[in-house]
C-alpha positions in Angstrom: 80.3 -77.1 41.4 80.7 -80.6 42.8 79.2 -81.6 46.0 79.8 -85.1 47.9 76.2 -86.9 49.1 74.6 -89.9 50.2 72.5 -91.5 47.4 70.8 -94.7 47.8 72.1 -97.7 45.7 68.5 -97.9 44.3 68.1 -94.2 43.8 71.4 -94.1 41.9 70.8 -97.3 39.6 67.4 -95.7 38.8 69.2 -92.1 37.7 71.8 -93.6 35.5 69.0 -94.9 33.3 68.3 -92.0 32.9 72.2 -90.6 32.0 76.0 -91.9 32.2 76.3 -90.3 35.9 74.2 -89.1 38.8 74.2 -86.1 37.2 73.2 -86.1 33.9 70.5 -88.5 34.8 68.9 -86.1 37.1 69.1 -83.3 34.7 67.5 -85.9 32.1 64.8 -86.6 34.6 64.2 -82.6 35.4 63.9 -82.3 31.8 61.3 -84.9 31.2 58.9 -83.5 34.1 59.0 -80.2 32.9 58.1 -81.2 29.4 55.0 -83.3 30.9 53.7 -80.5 32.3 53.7 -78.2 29.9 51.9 -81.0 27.7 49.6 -81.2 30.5 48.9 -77.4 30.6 48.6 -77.6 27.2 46.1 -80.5 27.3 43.8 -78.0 30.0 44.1 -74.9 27.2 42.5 -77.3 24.2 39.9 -78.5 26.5 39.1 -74.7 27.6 39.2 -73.7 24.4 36.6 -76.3 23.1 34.5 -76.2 26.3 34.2 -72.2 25.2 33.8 -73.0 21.6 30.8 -75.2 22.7 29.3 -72.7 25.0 29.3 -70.1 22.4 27.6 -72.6 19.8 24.7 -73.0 22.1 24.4 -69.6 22.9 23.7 -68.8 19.4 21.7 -72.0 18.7 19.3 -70.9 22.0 18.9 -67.0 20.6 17.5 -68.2 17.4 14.7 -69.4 19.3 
């Protein structure tokens, strides 16, 4: 589907860095936020993970006692 819009010049010079057309450069750009936040969703997992892992370490280390 093709659509006709208003882009600013500035807008449009910053999406074809991105791709060879309006188009594919905001696809391109979609793509690249998505993948940042799944790394940063991943980056909060690890850091649950090891505040967990460091919880249950303590826990054992304060029943010896």
């Amino acid at each position: 589907m093709s659509r006709v819009v208003r882009i600013d010049e500035e807008a449009l010079e910053i999406a074809l860095k991105y791709g060879k057309n309006l188009s594919l450069g905001v696809m391109k750009m979609e793509e690249m936020i998505q993948k940042h936040k799944k790394t940063k969703r991943d980056y909060n997992a690890i850091e649950e993970m090891i505040r967990r892992a460091i919880r249950e370490e303590l826990e054992v280390l304060a029943s010896r006692y």
